[in-house]
N, C-alpha and C positions, 0 to 999 in steps of 0.2 A: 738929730742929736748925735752926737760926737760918741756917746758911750754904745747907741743901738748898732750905730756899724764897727764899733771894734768889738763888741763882748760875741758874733759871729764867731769871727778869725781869733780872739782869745780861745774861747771855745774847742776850735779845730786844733788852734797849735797846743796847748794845755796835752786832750787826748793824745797827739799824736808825740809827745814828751813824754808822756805815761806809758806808751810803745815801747821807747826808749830804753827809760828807766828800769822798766819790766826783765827787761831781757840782760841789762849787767849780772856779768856771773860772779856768782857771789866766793868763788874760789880765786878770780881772780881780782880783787878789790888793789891788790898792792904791786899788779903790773906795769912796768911801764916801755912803752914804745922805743924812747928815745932816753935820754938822760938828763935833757930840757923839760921835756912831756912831764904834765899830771899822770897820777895812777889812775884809772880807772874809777876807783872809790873817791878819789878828790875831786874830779871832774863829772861825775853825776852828780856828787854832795854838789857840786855848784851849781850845777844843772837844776837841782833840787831847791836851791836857795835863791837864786836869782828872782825869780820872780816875787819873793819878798821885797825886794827893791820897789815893787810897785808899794805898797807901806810907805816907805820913806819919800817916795816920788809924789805923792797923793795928801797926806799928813802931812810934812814936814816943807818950808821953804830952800833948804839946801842939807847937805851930808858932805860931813866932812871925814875921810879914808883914815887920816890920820890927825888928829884935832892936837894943836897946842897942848902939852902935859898931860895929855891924855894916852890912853892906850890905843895902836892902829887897829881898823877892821880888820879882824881875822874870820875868813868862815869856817862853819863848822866841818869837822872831818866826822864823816857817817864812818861806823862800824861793817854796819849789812846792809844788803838790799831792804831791809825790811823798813830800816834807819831813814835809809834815802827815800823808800815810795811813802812812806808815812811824813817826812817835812816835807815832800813835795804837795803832799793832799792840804797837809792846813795850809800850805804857803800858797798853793792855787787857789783854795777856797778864800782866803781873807784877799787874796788879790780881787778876786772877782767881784767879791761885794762892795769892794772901796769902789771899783771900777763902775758899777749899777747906781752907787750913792754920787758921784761925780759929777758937777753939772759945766756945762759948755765952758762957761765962765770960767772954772776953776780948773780945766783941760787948757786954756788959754793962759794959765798966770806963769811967770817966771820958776824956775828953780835951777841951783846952783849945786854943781858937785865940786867941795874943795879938798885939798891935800895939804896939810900941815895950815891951815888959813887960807891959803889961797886957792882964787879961783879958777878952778880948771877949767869950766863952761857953762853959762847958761843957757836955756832954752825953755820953752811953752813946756807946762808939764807933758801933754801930749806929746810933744818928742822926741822928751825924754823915757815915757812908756813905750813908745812905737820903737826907737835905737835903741835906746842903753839897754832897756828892761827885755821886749820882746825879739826882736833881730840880736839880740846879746844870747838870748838862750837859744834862739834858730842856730846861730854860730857853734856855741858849745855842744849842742843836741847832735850836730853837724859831726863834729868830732870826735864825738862819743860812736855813732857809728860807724867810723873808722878803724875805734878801738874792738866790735865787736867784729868786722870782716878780720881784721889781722889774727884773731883769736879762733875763727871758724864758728860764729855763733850767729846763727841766722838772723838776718836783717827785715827787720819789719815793714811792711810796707806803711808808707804816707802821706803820700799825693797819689797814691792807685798802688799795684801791687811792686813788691820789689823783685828783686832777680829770685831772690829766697821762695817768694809766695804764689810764682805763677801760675 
């Protein structure tokens, strides 16, 4: 079944997101890199909120970013670290369960992500879990740690130990 070999590697990548998370300093939440760049507190809060996507991905036949007369997706902007590890626990734990209630069948159905009506792209819900939802937060998690080297905040290991943990 399609859910017993991903909730594995949900599992691992979730914990090793939590690593992450952990270590945003909570002094510097409104730093920013570049002047393109997220702050640091905007980019965990995403970090943090992405993977509610699986919600939407699982429950819903498509999302739309910005719906006809409606207001656009806006995510939320966390205050503290405390903000960020706390949406990140409900939004892992209601991912995970949808993901265990999930059957073959319904990892295989279509879903659509649109912007203003239109459709941006379809795919198997599964692909949309596997790209947009999980390699989406791998990507951001990505650059979060980026933000903690440029800051001098040790970097946690995730696939074995890092330069920081050896």
């Amino acid at each position: 079944m399609i859910r017993e070999s991903l909730l594995p590697e949900f599992d691992q990548e979730m914990a090793n997101t939590r690593k992450v998370l952990e270590r945003v300093p909570e002094d510097k939440l409104s730093w920013k890199p570049h002047e393109k760049s997220f702050t640091p507190g905007r980019l965990a809060g995403h970090v943090a909120n992405l993977i509610h996507w699986t919600e939407a991905t699982l429950e819903q036949d498509f999302f739309d970013l910005a719906p006809p007369g409606a207001p656009a997706y806006a995510p939320p902007e966390p205050k503290s670290r405390r903000e960020i590890l706390e949406a990140f626990e409900k939004n892992m734990k209601r991912a995970r369960s949808l993901i265990e209630q999930t059957t073959d069948d319904d990892f295989m159905k279509p879903w659509s992500l649109l912007r203003g009506g239109q459709k941006m792209f379809t795919m198997p819900r599964i692909v949309v879990l596997r790209n947009f939802v999980m390699n989406h937060e791998i990507h951001h998690r990505a650059q979060l740690i980026v933000y903690l080297r440029l800051n001098n905040i040790p970097v946690p290991g995730l696939y074995g130990p890092s330069a920081d943990e050896k």
